[in-house]
C-alpha positions as CSV (number, residue, x, y, z in Angstrom):
1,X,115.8,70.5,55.9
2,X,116.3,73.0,53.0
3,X,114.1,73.6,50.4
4,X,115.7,71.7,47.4
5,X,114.7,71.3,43.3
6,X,114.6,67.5,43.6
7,X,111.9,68.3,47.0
8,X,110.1,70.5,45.3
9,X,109.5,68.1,41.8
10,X,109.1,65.4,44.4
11,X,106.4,67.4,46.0
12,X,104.6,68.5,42.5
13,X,104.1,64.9,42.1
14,X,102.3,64.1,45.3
15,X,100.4,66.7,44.9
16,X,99.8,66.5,41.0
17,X,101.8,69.2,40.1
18,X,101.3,73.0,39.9
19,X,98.8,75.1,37.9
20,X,99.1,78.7,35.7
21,X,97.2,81.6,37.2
22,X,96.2,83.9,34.5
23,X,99.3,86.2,35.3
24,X,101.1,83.3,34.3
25,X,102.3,82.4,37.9
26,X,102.7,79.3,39.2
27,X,100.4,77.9,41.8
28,X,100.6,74.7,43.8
29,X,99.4,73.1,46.9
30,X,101.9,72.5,49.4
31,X,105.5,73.4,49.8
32,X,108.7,72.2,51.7
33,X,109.8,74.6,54.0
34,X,113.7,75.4,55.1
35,X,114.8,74.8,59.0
36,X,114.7,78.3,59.7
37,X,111.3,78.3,59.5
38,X,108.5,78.2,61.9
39,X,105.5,77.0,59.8
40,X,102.5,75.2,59.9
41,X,102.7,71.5,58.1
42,X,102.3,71.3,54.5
43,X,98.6,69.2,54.9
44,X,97.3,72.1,56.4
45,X,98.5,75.0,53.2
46,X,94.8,73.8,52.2
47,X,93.1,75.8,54.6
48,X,94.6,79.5,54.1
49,X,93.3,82.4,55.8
50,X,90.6,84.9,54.6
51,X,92.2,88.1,53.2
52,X,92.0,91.1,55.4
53,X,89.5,93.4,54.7
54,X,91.2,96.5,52.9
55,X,92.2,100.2,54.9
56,X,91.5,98.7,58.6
57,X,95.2,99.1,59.9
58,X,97.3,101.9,59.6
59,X,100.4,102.3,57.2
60,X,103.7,101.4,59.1
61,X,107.1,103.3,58.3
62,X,110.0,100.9,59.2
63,X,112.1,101.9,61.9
64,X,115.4,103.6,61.0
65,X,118.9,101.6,62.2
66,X,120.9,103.8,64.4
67,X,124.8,103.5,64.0
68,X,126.4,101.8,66.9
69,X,129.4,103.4,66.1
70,X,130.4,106.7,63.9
71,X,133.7,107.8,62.4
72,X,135.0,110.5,60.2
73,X,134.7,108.2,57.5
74,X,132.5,105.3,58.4
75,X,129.1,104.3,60.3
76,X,128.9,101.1,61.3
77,X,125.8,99.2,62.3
78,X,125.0,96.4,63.8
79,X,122.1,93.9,61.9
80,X,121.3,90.6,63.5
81,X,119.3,88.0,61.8
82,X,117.4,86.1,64.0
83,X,113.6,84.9,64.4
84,X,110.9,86.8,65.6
85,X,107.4,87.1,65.8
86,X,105.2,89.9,63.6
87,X,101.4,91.0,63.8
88,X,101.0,91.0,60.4
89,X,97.2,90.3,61.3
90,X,95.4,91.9,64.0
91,X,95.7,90.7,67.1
92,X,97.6,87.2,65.2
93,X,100.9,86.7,65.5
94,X,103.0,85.5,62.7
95,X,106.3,83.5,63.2
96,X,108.7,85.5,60.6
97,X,112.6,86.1,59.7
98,X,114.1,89.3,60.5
99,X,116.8,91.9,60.2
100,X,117.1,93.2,63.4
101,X,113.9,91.9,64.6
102,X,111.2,93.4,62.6
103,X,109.3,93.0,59.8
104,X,110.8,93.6,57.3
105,X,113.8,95.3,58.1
106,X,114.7,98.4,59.6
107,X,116.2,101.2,57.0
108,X,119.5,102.1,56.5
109,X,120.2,105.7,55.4
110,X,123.8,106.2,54.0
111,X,125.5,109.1,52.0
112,X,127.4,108.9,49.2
113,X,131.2,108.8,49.7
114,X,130.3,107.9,52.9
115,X,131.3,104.0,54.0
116,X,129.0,101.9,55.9
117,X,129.6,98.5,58.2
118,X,127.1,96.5,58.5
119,X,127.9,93.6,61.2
120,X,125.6,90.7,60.9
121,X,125.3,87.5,63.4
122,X,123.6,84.6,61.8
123,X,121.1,83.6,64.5
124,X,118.8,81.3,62.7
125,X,119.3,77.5,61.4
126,X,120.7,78.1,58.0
127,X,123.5,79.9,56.4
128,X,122.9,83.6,55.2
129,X,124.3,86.2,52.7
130,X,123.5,89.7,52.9
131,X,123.1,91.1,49.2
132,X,122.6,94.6,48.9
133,X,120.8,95.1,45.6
134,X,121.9,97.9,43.3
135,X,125.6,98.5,45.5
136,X,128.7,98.7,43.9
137,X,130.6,96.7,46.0
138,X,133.8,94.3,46.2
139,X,132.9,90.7,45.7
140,X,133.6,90.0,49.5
141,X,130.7,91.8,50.6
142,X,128.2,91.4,47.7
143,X,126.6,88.3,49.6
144,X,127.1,85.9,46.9
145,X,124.6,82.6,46.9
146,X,127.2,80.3,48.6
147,X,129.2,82.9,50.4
148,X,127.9,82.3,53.9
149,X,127.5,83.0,57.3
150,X,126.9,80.0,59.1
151,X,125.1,79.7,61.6
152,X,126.1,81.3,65.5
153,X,128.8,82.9,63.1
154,X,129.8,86.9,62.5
155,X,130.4,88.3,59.4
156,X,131.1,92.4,58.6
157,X,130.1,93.6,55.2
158,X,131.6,97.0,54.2
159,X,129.6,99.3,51.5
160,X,131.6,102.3,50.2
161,X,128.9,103.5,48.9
162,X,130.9,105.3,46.0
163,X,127.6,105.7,43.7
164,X,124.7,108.4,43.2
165,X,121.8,108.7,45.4
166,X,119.2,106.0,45.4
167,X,116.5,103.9,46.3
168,X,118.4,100.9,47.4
169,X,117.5,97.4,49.4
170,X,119.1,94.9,51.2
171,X,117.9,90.8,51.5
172,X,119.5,87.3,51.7
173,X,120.7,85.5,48.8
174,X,121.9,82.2,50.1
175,X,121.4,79.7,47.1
176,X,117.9,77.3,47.4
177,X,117.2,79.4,50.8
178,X,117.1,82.8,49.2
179,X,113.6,82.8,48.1
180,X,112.0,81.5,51.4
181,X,114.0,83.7,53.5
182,X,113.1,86.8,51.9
183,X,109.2,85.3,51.7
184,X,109.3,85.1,55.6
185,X,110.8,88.7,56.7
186,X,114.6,89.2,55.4
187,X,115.0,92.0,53.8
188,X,115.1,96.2,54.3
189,X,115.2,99.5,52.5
190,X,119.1,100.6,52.2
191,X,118.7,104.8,50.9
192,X,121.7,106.9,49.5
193,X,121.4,110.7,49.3
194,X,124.1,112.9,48.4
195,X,124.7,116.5,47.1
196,X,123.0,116.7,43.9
197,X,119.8,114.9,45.0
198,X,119.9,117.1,48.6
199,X,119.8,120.3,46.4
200,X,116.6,119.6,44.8
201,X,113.0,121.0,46.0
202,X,111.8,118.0,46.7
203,X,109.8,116.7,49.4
204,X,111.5,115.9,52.3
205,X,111.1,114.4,55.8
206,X,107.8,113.4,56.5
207,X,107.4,113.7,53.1
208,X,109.7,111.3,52.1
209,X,108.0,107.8,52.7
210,X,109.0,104.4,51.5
211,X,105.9,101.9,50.4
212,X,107.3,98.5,50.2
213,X,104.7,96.4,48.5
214,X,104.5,92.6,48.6
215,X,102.6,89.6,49.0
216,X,102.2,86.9,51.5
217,X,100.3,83.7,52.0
218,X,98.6,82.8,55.5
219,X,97.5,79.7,57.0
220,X,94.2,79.5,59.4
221,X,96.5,79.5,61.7
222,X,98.8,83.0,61.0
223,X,101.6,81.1,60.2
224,X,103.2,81.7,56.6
225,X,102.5,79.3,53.8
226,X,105.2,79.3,51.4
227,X,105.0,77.7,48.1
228,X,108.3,77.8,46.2
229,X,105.6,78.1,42.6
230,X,103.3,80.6,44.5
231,X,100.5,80.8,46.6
232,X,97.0,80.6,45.9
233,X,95.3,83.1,48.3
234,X,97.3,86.7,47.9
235,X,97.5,89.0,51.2
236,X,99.0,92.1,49.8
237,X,101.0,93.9,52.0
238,X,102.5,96.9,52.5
239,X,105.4,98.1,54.8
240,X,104.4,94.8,56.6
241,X,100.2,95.3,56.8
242,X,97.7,94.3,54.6
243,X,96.3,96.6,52.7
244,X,96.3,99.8,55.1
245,X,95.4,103.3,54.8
246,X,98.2,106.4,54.9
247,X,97.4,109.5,56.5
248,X,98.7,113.1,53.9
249,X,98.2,116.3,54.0
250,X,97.3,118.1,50.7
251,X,100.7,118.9,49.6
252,X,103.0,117.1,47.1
253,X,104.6,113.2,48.7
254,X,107.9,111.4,47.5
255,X,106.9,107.9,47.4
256,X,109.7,105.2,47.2
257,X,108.1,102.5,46.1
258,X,110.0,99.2,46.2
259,X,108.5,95.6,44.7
260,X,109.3,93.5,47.6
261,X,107.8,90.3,46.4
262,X,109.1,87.3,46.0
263,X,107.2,86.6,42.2
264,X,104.2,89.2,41.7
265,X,104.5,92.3,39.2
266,X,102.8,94.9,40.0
267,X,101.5,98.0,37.8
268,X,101.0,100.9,39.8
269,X,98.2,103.4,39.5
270,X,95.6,106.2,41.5
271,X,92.3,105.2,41.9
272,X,91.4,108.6,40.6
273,X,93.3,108.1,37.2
274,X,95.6,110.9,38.1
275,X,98.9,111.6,36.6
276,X,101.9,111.9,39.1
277,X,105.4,112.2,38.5
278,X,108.2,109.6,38.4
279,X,111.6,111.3,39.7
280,X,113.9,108.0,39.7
281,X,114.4,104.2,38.5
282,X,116.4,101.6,40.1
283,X,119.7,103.4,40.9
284,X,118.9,106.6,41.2
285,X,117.7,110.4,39.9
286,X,116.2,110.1,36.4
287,X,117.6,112.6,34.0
288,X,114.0,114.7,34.0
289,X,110.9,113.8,35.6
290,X,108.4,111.7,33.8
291,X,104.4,112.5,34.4
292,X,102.6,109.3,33.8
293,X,99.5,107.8,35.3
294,X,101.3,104.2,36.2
295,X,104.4,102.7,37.2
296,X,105.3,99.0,36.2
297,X,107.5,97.6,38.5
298,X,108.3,93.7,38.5
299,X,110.2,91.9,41.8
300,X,113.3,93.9,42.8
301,X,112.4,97.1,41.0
302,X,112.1,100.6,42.6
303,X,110.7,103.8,41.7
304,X,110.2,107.1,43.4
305,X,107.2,108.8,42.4
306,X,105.9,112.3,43.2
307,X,102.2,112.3,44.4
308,X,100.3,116.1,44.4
309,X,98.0,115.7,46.9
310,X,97.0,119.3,47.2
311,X,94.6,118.2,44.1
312,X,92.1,117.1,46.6
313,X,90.2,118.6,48.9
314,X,90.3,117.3,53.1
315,X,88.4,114.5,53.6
316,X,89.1,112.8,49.9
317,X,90.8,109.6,49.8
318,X,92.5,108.2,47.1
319,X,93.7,104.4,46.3
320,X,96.9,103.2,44.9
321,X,95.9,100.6,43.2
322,X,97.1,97.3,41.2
323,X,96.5,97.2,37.5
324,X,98.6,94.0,36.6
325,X,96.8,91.0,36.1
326,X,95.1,92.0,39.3
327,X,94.2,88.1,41.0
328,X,90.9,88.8,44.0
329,X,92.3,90.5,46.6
330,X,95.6,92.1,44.5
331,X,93.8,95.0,43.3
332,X,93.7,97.5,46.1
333,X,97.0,98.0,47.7
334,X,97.1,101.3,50.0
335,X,94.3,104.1,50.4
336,X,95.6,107.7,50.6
337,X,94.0,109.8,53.1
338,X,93.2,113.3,52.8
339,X,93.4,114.6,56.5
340,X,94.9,118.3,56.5
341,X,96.2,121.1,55.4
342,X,100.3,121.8,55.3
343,X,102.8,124.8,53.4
344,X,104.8,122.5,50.6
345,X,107.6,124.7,49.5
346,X,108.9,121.7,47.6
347,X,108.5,121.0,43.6
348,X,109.9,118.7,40.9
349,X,112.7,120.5,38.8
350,X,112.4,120.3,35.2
351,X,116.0,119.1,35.4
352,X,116.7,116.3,38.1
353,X,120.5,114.9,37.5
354,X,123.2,114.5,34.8
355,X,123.2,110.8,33.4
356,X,126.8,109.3,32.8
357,X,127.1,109.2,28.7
358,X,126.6,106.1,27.2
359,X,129.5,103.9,25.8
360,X,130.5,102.4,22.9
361,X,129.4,98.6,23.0
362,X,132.2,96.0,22.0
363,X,130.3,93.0,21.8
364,X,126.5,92.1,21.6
365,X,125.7,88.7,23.9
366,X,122.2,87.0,24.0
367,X,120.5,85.1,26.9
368,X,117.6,83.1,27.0
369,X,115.7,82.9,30.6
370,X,113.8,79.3,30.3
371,X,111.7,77.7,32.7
372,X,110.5,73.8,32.3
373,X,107.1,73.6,33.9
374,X,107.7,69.7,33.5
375,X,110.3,69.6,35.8
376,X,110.6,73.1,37.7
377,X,114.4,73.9,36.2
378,X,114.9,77.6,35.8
379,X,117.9,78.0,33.0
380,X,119.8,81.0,31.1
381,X,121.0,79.9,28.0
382,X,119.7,75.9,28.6
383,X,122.1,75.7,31.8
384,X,121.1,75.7,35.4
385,X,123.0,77.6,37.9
386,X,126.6,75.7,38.6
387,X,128.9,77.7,41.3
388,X,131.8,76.0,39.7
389,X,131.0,76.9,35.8
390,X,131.8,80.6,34.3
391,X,129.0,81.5,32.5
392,X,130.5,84.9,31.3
393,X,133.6,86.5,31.0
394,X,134.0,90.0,30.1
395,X,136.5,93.0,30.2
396,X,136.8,95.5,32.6
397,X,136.2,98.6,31.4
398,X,134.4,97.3,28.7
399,X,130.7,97.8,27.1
400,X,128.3,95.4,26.0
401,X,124.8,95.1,24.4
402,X,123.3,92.2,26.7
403,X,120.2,90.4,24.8
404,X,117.6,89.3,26.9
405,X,114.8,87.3,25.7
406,X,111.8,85.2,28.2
407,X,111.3,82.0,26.0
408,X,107.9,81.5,28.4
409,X,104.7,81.9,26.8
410,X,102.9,83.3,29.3
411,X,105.0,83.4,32.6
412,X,107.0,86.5,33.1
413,X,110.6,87.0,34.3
414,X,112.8,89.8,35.0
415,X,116.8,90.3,34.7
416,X,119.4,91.5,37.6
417,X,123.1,92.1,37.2
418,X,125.0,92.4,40.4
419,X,127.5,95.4,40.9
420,X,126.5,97.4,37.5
421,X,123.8,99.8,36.4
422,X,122.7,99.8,32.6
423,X,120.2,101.6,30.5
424,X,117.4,99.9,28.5
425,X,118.0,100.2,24.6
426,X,114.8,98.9,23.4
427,X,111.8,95.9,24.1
428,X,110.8,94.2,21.3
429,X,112.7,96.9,19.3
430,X,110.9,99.4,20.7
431,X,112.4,102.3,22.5
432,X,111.5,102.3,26.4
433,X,109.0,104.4,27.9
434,X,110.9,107.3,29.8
435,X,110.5,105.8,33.5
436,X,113.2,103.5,32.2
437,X,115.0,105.8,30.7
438,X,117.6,106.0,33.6
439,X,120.1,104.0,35.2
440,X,118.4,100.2,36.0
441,X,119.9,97.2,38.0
442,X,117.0,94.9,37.7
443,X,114.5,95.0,33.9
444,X,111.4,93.3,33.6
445,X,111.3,90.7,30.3
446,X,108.0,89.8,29.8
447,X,106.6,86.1,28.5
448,X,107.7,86.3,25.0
449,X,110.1,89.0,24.9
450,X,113.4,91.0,24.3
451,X,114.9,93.2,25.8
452,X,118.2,94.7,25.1
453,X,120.3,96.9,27.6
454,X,123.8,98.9,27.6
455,X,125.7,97.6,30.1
456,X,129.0,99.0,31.2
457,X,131.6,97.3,33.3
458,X,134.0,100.1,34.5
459,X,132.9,100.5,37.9
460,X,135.8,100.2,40.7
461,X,135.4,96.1,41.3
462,X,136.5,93.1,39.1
463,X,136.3,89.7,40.1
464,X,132.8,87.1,40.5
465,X,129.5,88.7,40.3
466,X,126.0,87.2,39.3
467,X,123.1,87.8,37.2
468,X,119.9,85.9,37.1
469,X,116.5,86.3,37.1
470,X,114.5,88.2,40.6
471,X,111.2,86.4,40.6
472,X,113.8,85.1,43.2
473,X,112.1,81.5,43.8
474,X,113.1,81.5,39.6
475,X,117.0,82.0,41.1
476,X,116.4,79.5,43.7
477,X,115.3,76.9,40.9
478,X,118.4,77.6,38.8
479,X,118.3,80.3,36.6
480,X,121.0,82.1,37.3
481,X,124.8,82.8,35.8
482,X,128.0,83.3,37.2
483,X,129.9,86.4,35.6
484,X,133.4,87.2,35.8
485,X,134.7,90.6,35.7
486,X,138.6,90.3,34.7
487,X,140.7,93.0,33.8
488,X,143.3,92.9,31.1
């Protein structure tokens, strides 16, 4: 049985509703869980596991997906969803959703100009749809939220990958399943390079690590506890482990940092109070680097940062730690180890790419992201999400000043438009701080506030994309919009 609106209000009354934790998340006690899922019953969510104790497991580095076939245009791949079992724990092991069988998802490493098949087989008990977030992409294989592969069924999604390099990812995005399928395993890193980026000094290689950050729930048993309002007991994870340690040498890291979680922000800093460098946003190279001593990135958002760790002497270790309304347990996410030695010829250029000029707006729209805590309805602009309504219509070609504001007094949300990049204009008419100075797909709104972003619709594609808000269970409760690219 799915996980529906009318459930989960059903549930909040049973259970006397939901509470605010001081990061203005919501909290409840039990939740519904979808068929695909292998969970423990609701009466036992009470009893959650301890949280790990911090730096006992190594870091992880998902397993890269080998073509199964390559042309001299196209790689194709092959990407099952199916269930599996993880040992998120030691020595527990955890019934999750997969890509491919692991947790999460194996990468995918793509170049620009370059197309990429990605064959999918539905395995599990509901209906999927593979959305790769950030790719400009035909409608047919953007995996929109009723756009599904059924179950037992194959589907191929094609990526031309006709866009800069970048820190993409990859999850489901079937509607009122989206949420608890990505919570329980189903998504990946997705990574375009290209020319430009390939003839920078930066670190490469080894070098070059991805740090997906997330949280979880456990029961006393291992199993998952999902709340579609949040859970109440945080298990930070990273790359799949809680809370491990990473083994450097003293040389300069790229860190791709991806916000994999479901509803939690995170704000990003070293333990030391160090500055490092910021190199990219969501869809790619900054224009110049950006040294800063944190990096704020809500649900969905990426950043690359460059790490010096050359600064500290063998034996040091150094914390990445959580500086966002850190809840017990939230604060610590990944200690840095200072092992050895190693030659870095790599540095960060003054100069890092040239940004496509910005347009001339034709029109300024505004949209308010709502959430009832009476009833659990998630809204843009008063409306739930209808697959049969057109929210927006706009031009192709076309510019437009997009006005976001978070009505919420205290519980924050963040904005995603499918298909198109955008720059930030201001927050609270403020200019943004440089790390969002670049091309975004996803912005972070906080309780209480406006945002505006340039957003320019003259990539190759037309037709019905979507834009709602990525504290994803917020999507699955309605607040999303269905936009209509049409040309003239």
């Amino acid at each position: 049985m799915r996980s529906t609106r009318r459930e989960l209000l059903k549930l909040m009354a049973a259970t006397g509703g939901g509470a605010l934790t001081a990061s203005g998340l919501l909290i409840s006690r039990a939740a519904p869980t979808s068929s695909a899922a292998t969970a423990a019953p609701a009466s036992s969510a009470m009893s959650l596991a301890p949280i790990v104790t911090p730096f006992q497991t190594a870091m992880p580095i998902p397993p890269v997906l080998r073509p199964v076939s390559v042309t001299s245009t196209t790689d194709t791949y092959v990407l099952p969803v199916k269930k599996a079992s993880a040992e998120i724990i030691p020595g527990v092991s955890t019934p999750v959703l997969t890509y491919g069988g692991t947790f999460p998802g194996p990468t995918i490493k793509a170049r620009s100009g370059r197309r990429t098949v990605v064959k999918q087989t539905n395995q599990i008990q509901d209906g999927t749809s593979l959305h790769l977030h950030g790719a400009v992409v035909d409608p047919s294989s953007d995996g929109g939220p009723m756009d599904l592969v059924l179950p037992g069924t194959t589907r191929n999604y094609t990526y031309p990958n006709q866009q800069v390099a970048a820190t993409l990812w990859y999850h489901d995005h079937a509607h009122h399943v989206e949420a608890e399928h990505v919570y329980r395993g189903m998504s990946g890193l997705y990574l375009i390079s290209d020319n430009n980026e390939d003839s920078l000094p930066l670190p490469r290689g080894s070098y070059d690590v991805p740090i997906v950050v997330r949280d979880i729930g456990l029961n006393e048993d291992g199993t998952l506890y999902f709340d579609h309002l949040f859970n109440s007991r945080p298990q930070i994870l990273v790359n799949g482990k809680p809370q491990p340690y990473f083994q450097v040498a003293a040389r300069k890291y790229r860190l791709r940092i991806l916000n994999g979680s479901n509803q939690r922000p995170f704000e990003f800093r070293l333990s030391t109070g160090d500055e490092f460098v910021q190199i990219t946003s969501d869809r790619g190279l900054l224009g110049a680097p950006y040294t800063t001593t944190s990096v704020p990135l809500s649900p969905a958002e990426r950043a690359d940062i460059v790490v010096d760790f050359s600064r500290y002497p063998v034996g040091t270790s150094v914390v990445l730690k959580n500086s966002y309304f850190p809840a017990p347990g939230t604060e610590d996410i990944l200690r840095f180890d200072v092992v050895r030695t190693a030659d870095d010829p790599s540095r960060v250029p003054a100069r890092l790419a040239d940004l496509p000029p910005t347009a001339t707006p034709t029109v300024t729209r505004s949209f308010a992201l709502q959430f009832d805590d009476q009833t659990g309805d998630g809204m843009i602009n008063g409306k739930m999400w209808d697959e049969n309504r057109v929210d927006t219509t706009v031009r192709w070609g076309d510019a437009e000043i997009w006005e976001i504001t978070n009505t919420h007094p205290f519980i924050p949300h963040n904005f995603h438009i499918h298909l198109v990049d955008f720059r930030v204009l201001d927050r609270n008419g403020k200019p943004p701080l440089p790390g969002e100075a670049g091309l975004k797909d996803t912005v972070r709104v906080e309780a209480g506030e406006t945002v505006r972003i340039l957003v320019s619709f003259k990539f190759p594609y037309s037709g019905r994309y979507y834009y709602h808000c990525h504290l994803i269970d917020h999507s699955s409760m309605g607040m999303m919009a269905n936009l209509d690219i049409v040309r003239a």
